[in-house]
RODO-2510 file (C-alpha; in nm, 4 decimals, decimal comma):
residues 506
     n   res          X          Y          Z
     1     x     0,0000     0,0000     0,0000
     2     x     0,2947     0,2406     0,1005
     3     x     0,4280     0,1832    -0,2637
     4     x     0,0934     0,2486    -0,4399
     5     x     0,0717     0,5696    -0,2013
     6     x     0,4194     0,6769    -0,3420
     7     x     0,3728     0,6422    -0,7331
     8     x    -0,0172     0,6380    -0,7028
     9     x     0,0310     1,0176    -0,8958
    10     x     0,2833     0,9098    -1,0995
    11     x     0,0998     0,5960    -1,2456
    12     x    -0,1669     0,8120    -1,3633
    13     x     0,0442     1,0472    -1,5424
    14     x     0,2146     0,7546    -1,6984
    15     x    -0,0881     0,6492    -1,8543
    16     x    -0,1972     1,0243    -1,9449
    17     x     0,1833     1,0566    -2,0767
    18     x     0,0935     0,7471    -2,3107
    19     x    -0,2338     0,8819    -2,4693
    20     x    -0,0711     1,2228    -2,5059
    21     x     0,2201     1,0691    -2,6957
    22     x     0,0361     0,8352    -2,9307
    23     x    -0,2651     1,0821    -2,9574
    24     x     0,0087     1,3329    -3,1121
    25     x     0,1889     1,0934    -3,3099
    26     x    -0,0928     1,0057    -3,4751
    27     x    -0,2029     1,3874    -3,5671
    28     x    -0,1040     1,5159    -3,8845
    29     x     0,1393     1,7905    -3,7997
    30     x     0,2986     2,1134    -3,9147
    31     x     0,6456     1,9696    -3,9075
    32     x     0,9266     2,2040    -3,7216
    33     x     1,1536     2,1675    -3,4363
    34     x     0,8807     2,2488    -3,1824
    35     x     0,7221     1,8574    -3,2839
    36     x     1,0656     1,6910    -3,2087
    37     x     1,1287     1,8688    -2,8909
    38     x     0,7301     1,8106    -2,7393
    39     x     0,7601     1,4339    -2,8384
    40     x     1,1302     1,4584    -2,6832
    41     x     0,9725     1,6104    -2,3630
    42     x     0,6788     1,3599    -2,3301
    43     x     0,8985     1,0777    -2,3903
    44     x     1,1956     1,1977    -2,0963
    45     x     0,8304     1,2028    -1,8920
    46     x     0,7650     0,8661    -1,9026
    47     x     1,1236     0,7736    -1,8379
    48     x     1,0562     0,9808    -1,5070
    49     x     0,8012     0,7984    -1,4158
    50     x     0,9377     0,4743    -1,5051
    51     x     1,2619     0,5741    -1,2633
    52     x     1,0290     0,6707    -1,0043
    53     x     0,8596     0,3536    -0,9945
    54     x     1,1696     0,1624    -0,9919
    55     x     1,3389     0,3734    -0,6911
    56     x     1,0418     0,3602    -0,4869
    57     x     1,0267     0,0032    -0,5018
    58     x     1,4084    -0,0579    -0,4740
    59     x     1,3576     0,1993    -0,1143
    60     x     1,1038    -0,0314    -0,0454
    61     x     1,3107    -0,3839    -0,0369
    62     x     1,6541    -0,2014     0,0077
    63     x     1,7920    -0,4337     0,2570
    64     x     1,7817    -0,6785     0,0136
    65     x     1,9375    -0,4903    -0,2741
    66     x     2,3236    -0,3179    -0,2975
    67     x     2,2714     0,0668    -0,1994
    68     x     2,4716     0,1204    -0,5210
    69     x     2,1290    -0,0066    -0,7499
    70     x     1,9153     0,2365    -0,5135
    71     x     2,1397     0,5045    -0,5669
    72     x     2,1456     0,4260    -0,9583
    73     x     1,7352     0,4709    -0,9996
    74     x     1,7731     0,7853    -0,7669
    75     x     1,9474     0,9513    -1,0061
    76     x     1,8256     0,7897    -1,3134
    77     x     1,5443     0,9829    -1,1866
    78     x     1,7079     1,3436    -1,1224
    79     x     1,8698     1,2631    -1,4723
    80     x     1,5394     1,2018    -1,6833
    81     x     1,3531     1,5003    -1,4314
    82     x     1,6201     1,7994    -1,5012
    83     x     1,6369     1,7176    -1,9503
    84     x     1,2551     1,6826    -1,8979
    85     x     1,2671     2,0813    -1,8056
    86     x     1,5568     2,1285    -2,0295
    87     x     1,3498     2,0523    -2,3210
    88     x     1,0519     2,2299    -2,1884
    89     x     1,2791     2,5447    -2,1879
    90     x     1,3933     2,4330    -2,5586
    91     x     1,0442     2,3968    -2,6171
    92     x     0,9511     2,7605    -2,5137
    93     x     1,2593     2,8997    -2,6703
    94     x     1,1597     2,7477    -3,0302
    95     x     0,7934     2,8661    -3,0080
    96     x     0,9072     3,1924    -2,9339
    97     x     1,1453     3,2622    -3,1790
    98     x     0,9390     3,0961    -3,5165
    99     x     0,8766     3,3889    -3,6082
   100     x     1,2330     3,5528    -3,6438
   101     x     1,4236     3,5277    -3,9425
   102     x     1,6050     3,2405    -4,0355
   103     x     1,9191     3,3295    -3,9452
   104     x     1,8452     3,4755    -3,6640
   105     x     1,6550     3,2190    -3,5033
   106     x     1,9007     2,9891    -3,5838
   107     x     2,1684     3,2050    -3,3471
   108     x     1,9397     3,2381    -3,0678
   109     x     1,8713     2,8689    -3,0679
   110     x     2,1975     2,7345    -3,1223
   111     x     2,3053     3,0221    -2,8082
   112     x     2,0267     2,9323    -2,5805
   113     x     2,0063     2,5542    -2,5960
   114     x     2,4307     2,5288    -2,5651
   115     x     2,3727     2,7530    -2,2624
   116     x     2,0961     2,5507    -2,0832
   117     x     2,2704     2,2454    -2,2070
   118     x     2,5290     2,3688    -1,9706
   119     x     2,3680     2,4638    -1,6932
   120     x     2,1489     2,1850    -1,6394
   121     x     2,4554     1,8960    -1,7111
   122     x     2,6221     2,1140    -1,4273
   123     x     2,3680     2,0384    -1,2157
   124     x     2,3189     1,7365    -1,2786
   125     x     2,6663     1,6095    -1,2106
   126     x     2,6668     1,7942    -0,8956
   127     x     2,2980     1,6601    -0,7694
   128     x     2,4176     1,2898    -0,8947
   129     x     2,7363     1,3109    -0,7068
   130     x     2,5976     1,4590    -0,3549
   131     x     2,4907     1,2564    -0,0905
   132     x     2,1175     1,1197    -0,0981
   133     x     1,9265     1,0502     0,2106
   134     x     1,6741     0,7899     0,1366
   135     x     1,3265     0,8062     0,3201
   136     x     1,0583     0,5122     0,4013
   137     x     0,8757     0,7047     0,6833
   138     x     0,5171     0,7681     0,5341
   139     x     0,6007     0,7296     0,1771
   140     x     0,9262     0,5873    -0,0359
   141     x     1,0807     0,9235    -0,0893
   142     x     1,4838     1,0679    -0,1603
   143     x     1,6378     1,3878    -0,0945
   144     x     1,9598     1,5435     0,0693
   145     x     2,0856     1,9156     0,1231
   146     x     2,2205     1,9347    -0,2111
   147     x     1,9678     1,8320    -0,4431
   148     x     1,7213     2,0562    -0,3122
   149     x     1,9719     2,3504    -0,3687
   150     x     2,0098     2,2303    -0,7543
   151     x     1,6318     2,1527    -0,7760
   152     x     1,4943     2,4865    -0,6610
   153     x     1,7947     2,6689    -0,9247
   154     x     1,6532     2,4360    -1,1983
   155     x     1,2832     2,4750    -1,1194
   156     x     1,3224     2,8625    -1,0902
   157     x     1,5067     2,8381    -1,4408
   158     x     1,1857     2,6499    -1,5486
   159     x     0,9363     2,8444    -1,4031
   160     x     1,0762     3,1748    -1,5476
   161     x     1,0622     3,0044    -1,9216
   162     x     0,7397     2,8868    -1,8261
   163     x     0,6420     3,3087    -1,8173
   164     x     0,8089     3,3607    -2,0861
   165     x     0,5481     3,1742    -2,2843
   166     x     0,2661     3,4466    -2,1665
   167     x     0,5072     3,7224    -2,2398
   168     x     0,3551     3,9451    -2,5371
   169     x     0,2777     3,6190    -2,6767
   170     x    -0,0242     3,7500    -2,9431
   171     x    -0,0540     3,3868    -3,1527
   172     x    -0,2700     3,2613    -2,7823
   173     x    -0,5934     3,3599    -2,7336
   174     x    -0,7442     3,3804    -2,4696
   175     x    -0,9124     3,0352    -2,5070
   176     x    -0,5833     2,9301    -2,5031
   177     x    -0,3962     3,1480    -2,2387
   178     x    -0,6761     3,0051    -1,9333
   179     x    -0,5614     2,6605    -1,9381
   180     x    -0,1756     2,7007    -1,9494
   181     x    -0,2251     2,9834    -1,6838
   182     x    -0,3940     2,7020    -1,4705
   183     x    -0,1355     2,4789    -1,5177
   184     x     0,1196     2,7580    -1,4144
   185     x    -0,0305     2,8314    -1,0992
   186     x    -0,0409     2,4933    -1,0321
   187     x     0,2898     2,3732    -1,0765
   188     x     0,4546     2,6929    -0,8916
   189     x     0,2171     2,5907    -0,6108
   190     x     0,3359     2,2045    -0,5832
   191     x     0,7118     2,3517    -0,7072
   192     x     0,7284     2,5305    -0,4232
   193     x     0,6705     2,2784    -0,1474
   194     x     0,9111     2,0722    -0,3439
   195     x     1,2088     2,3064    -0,2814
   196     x     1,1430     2,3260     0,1057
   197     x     1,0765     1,9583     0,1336
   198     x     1,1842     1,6348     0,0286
   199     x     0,8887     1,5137    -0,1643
   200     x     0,9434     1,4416    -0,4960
   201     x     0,6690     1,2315    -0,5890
   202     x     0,4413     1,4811    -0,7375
   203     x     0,6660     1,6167    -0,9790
   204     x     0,6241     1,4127    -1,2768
   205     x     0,2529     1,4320    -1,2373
   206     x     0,3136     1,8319    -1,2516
   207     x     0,4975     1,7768    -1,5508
   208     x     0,2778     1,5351    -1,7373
   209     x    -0,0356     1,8275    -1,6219
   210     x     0,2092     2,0882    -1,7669
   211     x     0,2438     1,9133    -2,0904
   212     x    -0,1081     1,7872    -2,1395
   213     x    -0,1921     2,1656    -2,0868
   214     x     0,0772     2,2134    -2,3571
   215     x    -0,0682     1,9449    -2,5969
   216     x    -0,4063     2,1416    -2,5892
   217     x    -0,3087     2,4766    -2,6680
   218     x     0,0456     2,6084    -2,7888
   219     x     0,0848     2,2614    -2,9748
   220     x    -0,2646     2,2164    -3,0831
   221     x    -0,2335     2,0485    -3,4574
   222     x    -0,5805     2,1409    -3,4850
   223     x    -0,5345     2,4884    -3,4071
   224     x    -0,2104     2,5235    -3,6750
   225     x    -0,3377     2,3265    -3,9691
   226     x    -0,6705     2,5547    -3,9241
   227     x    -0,4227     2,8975    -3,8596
   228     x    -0,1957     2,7410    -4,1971
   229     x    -0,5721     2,7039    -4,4046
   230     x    -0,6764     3,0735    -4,3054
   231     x    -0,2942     3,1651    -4,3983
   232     x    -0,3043     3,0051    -4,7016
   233     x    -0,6891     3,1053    -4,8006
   234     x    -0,5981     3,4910    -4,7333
   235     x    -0,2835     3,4394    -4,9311
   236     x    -0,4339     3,2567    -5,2250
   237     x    -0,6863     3,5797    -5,2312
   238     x    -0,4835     3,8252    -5,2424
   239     x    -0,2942     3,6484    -5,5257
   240     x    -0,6225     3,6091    -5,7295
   241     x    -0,6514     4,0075    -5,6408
   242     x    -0,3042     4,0561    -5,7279
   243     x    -0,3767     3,8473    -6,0680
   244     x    -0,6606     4,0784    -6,1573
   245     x    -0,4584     4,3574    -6,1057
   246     x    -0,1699     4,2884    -6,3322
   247     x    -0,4517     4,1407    -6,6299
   248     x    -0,5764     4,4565    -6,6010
   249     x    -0,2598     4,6361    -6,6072
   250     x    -0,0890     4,4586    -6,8735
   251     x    -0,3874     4,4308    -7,0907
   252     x    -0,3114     4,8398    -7,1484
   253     x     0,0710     4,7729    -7,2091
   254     x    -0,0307     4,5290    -7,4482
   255     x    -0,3073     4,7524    -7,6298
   256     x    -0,0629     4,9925    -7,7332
   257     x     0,1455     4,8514    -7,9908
   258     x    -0,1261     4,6248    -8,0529
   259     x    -0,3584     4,9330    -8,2107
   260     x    -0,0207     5,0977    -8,3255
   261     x     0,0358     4,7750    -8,5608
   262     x    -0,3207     4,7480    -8,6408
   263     x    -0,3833     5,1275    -8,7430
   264     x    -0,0685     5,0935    -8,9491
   265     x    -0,1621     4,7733    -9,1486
   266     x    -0,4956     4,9736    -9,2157
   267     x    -0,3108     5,2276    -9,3375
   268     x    -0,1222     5,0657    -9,5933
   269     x    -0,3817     4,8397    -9,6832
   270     x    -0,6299     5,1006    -9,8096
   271     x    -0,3528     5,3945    -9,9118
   272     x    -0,4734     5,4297   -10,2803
   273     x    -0,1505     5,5789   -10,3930
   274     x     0,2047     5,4340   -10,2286
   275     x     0,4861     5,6540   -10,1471
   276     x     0,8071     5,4862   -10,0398
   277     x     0,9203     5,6737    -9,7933
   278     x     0,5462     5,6803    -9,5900
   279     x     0,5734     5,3246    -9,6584
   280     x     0,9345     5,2509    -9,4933
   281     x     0,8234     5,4484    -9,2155
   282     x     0,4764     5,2973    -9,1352
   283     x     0,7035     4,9726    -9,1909
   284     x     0,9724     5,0716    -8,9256
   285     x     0,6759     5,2041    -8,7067
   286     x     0,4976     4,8556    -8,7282
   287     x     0,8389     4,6937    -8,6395
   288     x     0,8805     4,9058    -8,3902
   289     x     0,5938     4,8159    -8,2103
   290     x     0,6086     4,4421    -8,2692
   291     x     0,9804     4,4314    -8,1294
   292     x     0,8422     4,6398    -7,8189
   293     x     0,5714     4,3841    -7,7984
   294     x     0,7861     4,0714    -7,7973
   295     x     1,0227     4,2189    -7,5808
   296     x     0,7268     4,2817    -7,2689
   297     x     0,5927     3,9064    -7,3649
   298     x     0,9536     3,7533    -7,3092
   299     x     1,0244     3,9705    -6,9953
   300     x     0,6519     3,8921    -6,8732
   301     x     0,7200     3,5311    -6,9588
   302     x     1,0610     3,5322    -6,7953
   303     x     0,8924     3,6893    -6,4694
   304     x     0,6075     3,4154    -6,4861
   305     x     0,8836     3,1318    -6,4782
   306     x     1,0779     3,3009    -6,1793
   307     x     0,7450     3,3537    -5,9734
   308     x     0,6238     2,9889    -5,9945
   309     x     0,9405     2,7974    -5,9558
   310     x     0,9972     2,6678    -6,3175
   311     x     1,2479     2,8479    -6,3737
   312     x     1,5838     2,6307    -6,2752
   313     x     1,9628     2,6297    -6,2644
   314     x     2,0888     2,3871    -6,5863
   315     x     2,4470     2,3560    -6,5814
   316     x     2,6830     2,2487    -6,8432
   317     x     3,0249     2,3159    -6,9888
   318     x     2,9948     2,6278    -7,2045
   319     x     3,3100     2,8529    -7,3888
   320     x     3,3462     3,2243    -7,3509
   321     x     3,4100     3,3304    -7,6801
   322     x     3,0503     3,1409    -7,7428
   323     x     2,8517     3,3717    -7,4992
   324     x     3,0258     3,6986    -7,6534
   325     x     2,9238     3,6044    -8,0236
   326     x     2,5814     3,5108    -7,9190
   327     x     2,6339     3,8791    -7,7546
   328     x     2,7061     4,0476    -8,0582
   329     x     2,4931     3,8710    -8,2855
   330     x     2,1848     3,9375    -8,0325
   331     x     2,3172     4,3721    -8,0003
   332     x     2,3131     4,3166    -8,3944
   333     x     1,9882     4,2254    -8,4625
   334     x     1,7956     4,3844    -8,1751
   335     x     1,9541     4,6626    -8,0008
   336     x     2,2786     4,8322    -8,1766
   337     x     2,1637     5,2046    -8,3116
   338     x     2,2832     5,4659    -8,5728
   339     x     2,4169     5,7138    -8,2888
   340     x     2,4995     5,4448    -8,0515
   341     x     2,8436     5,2361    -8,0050
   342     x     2,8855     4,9922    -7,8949
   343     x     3,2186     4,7462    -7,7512
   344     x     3,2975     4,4535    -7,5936
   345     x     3,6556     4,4160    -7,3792
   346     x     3,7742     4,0950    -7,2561
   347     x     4,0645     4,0271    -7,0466
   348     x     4,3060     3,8124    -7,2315
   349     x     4,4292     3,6473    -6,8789
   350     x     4,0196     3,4735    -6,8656
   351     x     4,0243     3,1049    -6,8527
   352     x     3,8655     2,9895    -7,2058
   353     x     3,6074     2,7769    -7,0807
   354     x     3,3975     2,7282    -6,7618
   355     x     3,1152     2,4899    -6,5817
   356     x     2,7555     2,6940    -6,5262
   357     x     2,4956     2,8364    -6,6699
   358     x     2,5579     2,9737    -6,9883
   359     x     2,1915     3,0606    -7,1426
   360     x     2,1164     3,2452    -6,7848
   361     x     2,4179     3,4183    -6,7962
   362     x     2,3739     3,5239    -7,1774
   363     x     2,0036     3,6339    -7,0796
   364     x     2,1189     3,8459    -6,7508
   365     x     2,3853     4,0298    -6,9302
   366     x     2,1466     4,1161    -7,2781
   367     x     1,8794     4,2363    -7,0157
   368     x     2,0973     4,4718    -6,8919
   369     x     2,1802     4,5735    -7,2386
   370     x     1,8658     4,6126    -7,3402
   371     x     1,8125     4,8522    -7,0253
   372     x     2,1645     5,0395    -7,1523
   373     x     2,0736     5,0730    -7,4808
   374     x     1,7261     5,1747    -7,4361
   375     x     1,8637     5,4881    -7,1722
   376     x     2,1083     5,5688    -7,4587
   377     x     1,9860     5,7792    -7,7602
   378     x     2,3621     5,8963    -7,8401
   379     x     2,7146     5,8059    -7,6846
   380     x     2,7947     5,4655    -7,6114
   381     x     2,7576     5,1027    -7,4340
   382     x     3,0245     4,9134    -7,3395
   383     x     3,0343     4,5554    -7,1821
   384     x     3,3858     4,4312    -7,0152
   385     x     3,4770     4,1030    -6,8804
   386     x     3,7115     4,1261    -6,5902
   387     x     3,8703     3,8350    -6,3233
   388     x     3,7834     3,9438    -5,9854
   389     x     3,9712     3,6548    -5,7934
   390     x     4,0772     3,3219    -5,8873
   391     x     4,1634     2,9475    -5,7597
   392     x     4,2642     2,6428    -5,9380
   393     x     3,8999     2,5182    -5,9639
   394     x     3,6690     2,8544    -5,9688
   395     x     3,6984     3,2159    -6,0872
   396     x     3,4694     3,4737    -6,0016
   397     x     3,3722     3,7068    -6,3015
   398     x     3,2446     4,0839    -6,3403
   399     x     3,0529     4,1502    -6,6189
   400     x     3,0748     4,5542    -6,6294
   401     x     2,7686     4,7279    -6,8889
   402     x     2,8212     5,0507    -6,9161
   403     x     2,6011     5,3278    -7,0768
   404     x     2,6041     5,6979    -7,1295
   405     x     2,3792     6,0112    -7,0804
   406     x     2,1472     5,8360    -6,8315
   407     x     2,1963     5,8131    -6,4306
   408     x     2,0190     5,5003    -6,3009
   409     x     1,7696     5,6101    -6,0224
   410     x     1,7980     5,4153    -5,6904
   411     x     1,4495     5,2980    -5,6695
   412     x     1,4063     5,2215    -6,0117
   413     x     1,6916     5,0034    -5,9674
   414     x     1,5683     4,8275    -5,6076
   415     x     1,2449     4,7481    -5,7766
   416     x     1,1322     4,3459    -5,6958
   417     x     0,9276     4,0938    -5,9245
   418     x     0,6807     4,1759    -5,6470
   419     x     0,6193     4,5727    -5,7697
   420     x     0,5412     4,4311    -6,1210
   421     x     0,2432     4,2875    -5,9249
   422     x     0,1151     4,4958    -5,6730
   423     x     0,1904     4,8639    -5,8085
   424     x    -0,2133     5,0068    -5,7775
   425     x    -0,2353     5,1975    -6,0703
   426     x    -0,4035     5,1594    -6,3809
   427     x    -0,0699     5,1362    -6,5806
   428     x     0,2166     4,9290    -6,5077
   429     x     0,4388     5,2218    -6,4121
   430     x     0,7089     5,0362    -6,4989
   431     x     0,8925     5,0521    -6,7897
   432     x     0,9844     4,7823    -7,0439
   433     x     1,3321     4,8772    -6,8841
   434     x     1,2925     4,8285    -6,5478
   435     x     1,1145     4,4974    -6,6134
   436     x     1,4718     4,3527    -6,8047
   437     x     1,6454     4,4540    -6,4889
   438     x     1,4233     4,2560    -6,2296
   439     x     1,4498     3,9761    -6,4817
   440     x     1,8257     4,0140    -6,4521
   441     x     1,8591     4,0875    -6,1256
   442     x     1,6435     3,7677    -6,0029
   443     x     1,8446     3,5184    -6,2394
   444     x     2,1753     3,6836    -6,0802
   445     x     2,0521     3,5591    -5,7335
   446     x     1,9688     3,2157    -5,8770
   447     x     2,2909     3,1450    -5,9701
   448     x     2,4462     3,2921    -5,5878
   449     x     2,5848     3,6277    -5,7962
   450     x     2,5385     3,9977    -5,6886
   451     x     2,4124     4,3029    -5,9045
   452     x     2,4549     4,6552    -5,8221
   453     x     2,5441     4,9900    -5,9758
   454     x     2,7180     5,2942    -5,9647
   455     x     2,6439     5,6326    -6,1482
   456     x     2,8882     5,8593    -6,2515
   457     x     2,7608     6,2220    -6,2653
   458     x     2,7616     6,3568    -6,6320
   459     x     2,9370     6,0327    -6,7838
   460     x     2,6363     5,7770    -6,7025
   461     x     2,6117     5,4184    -6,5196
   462     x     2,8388     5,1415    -6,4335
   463     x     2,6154     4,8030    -6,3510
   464     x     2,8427     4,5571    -6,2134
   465     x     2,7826     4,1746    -6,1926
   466     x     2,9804     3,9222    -6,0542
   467     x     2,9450     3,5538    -6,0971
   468     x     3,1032     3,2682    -5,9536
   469     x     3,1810     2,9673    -6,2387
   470     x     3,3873     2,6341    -6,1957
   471     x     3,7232     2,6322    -6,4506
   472     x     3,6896     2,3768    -6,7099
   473     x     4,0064     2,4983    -6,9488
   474     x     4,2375     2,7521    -6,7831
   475     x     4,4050     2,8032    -7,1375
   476     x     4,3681     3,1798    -7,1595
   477     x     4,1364     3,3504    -7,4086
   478     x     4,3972     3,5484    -7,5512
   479     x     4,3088     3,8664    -7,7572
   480     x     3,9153     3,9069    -7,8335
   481     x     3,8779     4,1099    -8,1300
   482     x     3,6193     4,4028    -8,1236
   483     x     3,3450     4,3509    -8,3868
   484     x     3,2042     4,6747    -8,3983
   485     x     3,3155     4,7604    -8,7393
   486     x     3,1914     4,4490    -8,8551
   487     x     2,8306     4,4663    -8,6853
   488     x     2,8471     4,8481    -8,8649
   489     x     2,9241     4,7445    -9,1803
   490     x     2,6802     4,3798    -9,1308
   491     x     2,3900     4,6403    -9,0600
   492     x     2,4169     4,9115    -9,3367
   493     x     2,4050     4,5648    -9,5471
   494     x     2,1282     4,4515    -9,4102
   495     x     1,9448     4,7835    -9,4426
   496     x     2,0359     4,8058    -9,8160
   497     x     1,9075     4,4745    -9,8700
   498     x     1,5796     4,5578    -9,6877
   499     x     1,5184     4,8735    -9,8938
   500     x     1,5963     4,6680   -10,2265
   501     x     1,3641     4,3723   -10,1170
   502     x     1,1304     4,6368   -10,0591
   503     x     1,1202     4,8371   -10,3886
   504     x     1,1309     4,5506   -10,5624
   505     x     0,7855     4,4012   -10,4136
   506     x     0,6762     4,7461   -10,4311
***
C-alpha cells in the first residue's frame, strides 16, 4: 500500500503521458523543431516515471538490494527530471522565436540551448554526485541538502521560461492562455513545497499536467493546420486580387502597340496611292511596335517562370568566346543604333572555358543591355569582362555594362518581381526597362551572384555583376577582337538589302 501511495500520482500520469504521446503521433502535424522537442519532452516524462517507480520500489526492499542499485534509480530519476525541463525550456525557446528570421533564429537557438545544455549537465553532475538521504517514513521518498539547492535553481530556471510563454505572446488567445495559466499556478504551487521539502513524488505528475496543458493549446495540430488554411486562403486571395490587377494592367501595355500595328496595317492596306518613304516608315513604325511587344511578352514570360518555380539552374560546360558572339549577334539584330556604339573588352588572362549556366548568364547580361541601350539615344555602351579573384577550380567574373547620358535612379533600380504585381495603378508604371532589370537581377541571385550599380555624374552608369563559375580549361582567351566595325558594316548591309527587297515588291 505504502508503494501504491508513493507512485499512485505518478501511475496516472504515466498512462496520461501514453495517450498524449500516441494521440500526437498520430495527428497530422505542421512539421518544425517544436514537434521533435514536445515528443522529446513527453517521452523523458515517461522515463521519469518509469525511474520513479523503480526507486520507490528498490527503497522499499533495500535491505535486500546493494545501496549502489538504489542510488542508480535515484538519479536515473534526477537525470530524466532535469532534460525533462531542459526541453521544456527548448520547447519555449523554439515557439518563441518561429517567427524571427532564419538566421536569426538559428543564433538564438543554437546560443540558448548550448547555454541551458550547460547549466542543467552542471547540475546534474553535482545533484548525482551529492549525498542522498533515502526516506521510508510515510512514503518511499529521496532527498539530501544538495539536491534541493540544484532543484529549486533548476525549477526557478523552469518556471521563469514557463512566463516567458505568456510574455507578449499575441498567436494565444485567450481560449488558449486560461488553461496554461492554470497549469502555471499549479505547478509553482506544488514547485514550491518541493524546494522546502523532500517530496518528490508529485513532480512528474506536474509535468505530465504541464504538458497535457501544452498538448491542448500552444501545440494544438488542430489549431495550426486551421491557422496554416486561413494563412493560405488569405494568401491565395490576395494572389487572385493581385492576378486581376496585373490582367488589367498589362492588358493596357499590351493595347498599345497592338492598335499601333493594327492602325498601321490599315493604313497601308487602303492607301490608294504608295509613297516609299510613308511606306518605310509605317514599316519601321509597325516593327517598332512588334519588337516592343515581344520584348514585354519575353520579360513577362521570364517573370512568370521566376514567380512559380519553373524556372531552374541547368548547368553544363559552355566557352566564352561562345557567350560573346551570341552577344554580338543578339546587339546586332535587336539593339545596336545609328548614334549608338557599342564594344565589348575581354581580359586576355580569362580562362577559355567554364562549368555553369551559360543561357542564364547570356540572358542576364542582354537584359541589362537592353536597359543600356534603351537609356542611350547617343554616346555609347560598353560591356567588359574582368577576373575578380581566382583558384585552381573557380573564378569569379564581373561583367561591367556601361552606358552613357542616363543616371540610373535608386528605386528604379531596387524594384522586386513583387512591384510588377502589386503597383495600384491603372498602368504598369514600370517601364519595359525596369522589367529587363528585375528579370536580370532575379536570375543573378539564382545562380548565388550579386548586381549593383554605380552612377557617374555627367558620364552615365556602371552596372556591375559578378558571378562565380567552376574552370573547365584555364588556357587563356587570348586577344578578343572588337566587332564593332563588322556589326556596322553587317547592318548598313542589311538595311540596303531591306530597302531593295522592298522596292522591288513594291
Amino acid at each position: 500500500m505504502k508503494y501504491l501511495a508513493s507512485v499512485g500520482c505518478s501511475m496516472g500520469a504515466f498512462v496520461t503521458l501514453i495517450e498524449i504521446l500516441i494521440a500526437y503521433i498520430s495527428k497530422k502535424k505542421v512539421n518544425n523543431l517544436q514537434n521533435t522537442l514536445f515528443v522529446a519532452i513527453t517521452v523523458f516524462c515517461l522515463l521519469s516515471c518509469l525511474a520513479e517507480f523503480s526507486y520507490a520500489y528498490c527503497i522499499s526492499v533495500r535491505e535486500t538490494l546493494p545501496l549502489s542499485t538504489v542510488l542508480f534509480f535515484c538519479r536515473s530519476y534526477i537525470f530524466f527530471s532535469l532534460f525533462c525541463m531542459y526541453f521544456t525550456i527548448c520547447y519555449i525557446v523554439a515557439y518563441r522565436t518561429a517567427d524571427l528570421e532564419e538566421k536569426k533564429r538559428k543564433k538564438i537557438r543554437i546560443v540558448l540551448f548550448s547555454i541551458f545544455f550547460v547549466i542543467y549537465s552542471v547540475c546534474f553532475f553535482i545533484a548525482s554526485n551529492s549525498r542522498i538521504e533515502l526516506y521510508d517514513d510515510f512514503l518511499y521518498q529521496f532527498s539530501g541538502p544538495t539536491i534541493n539547492i540544484i532543484s529549486a535553481i533548476c525549477y526557478g530556471i523552469f518556471i521563469v521560461f514557463i512566463f516567458v510563454l505568456f510574455i507578449k505572446n499575441k498567436e494565444l488567445s485567450k481560449n488558449q492562455l486560461l488553461p496554461l495559466l492554470y497549469a502555471v499556478i499549479v505547478v509553482v504551487c506544488v514547485f514550491g513545497t518541493q524546494i522546502f521539502g523532500y517530496d518528490f513524488n508529485y513532480l512528474t505528475y506536474l509535468l505530465t499536467f504541464l504538458l497535457a496543458a501544452i498538448f491542448f493549446t500552444t501545440e494544438n495540430q488542430d489549431f495550426k493546420l486551421l491557422g496554416e488554411l486561413e494563412e493560405s486562403k488569405k494568401i491565395a486571395d490576395n494572389e487572385n486580387v493581385a492576378q486581376s490587377k496585373f490582367l488589367e494592367k498589362i492588358s493596357h501595355e499590351v493595347r498599345s502597340p497592338l492598335n499601333n500595328i493594327l492602325g498601321l496595317s490599315d493604313i497601308l492596306l487602303t492607301e490608294p496611292e504608295f509613297n516609299f518613304e510613308n511606306i518605310k516608315a509605317d514599316a519601321l513604325n509597325i516593327q517598332k511596335s512588334s519588337a516592343y511587344l515581344l520584348n514585354l511578352t519575353n520579360h513577362i514570360a521570364d517573370i512568370s517562370q521566376i514567380e512559380s518555380g519553373k524556372e531552374k539552374v541547368e548547368e553544363a560546360e559552355y566557352a566564352l568566346a561562345d557567350i560573346i558572339d551570341s552577344i554580338y549577334d543578339n546587339v546586332n539584330k535587336k539593339l545596336l543604333k545609328d548614334d549608338v556604339s557599342f564594344s565589348i573588352n575581354v581580359d586576355e588572362n580569362l580562362p577559355k572555358s567554364y562549368y555553369g549556366d551559360a543561357e542564364k548568364i547570356k540572358k542576364i547580361i542582354l537584359n541589362v543591355l537592353f536597359n543600356a541601350f534603351n537609356y542611350s539615344s547617343n554616346g555609347k555602351v560598353s560591356l567588359d569582362i574582368n577576373e575578380i579573384e581566382r583558384t585552381d577550380k573557380e573564378i569569379k567574373l564581373e561583367f561591367l555594362v556601361f552606358n552613357t547620358g542616363h543616371l540610373m535612379k535608386e528605386e528604379d533600380f531596387d524594384r522586386g518581381i513583387q512591384d510588377f504585381f502589386e503597383n495600384n495603378s491603372n498602368s504598369l508604371n514600370i517601364s519595359d526597362n525596369i522589367i529587363a532589370l528585375m528579370v536580370a537581377k532575379s536570375l543573378v541571385l539564382m545562380l548565388d551572384g550579386e548586381m549593383k550599380f554605380a552612377n557617374e555624374k555627367g558620364k552615365g552608369t556602371r552596372y556591375f555583376i559578378t558571378l562565380k563559375q567552376l574552370i573547365i580549361d584555364p588556357t587563356s582567351i587570348g586577344k578578343v577582337t572588337n566587332s564593332l566595325d563588322i556589326i556596322d558594316m553587317y547592318k548598313k548591309e542589311q538595311s540596303n538589302i531591306k530597302d531593295s527587297s522592298l522596292e522591288v515588291n513594291l
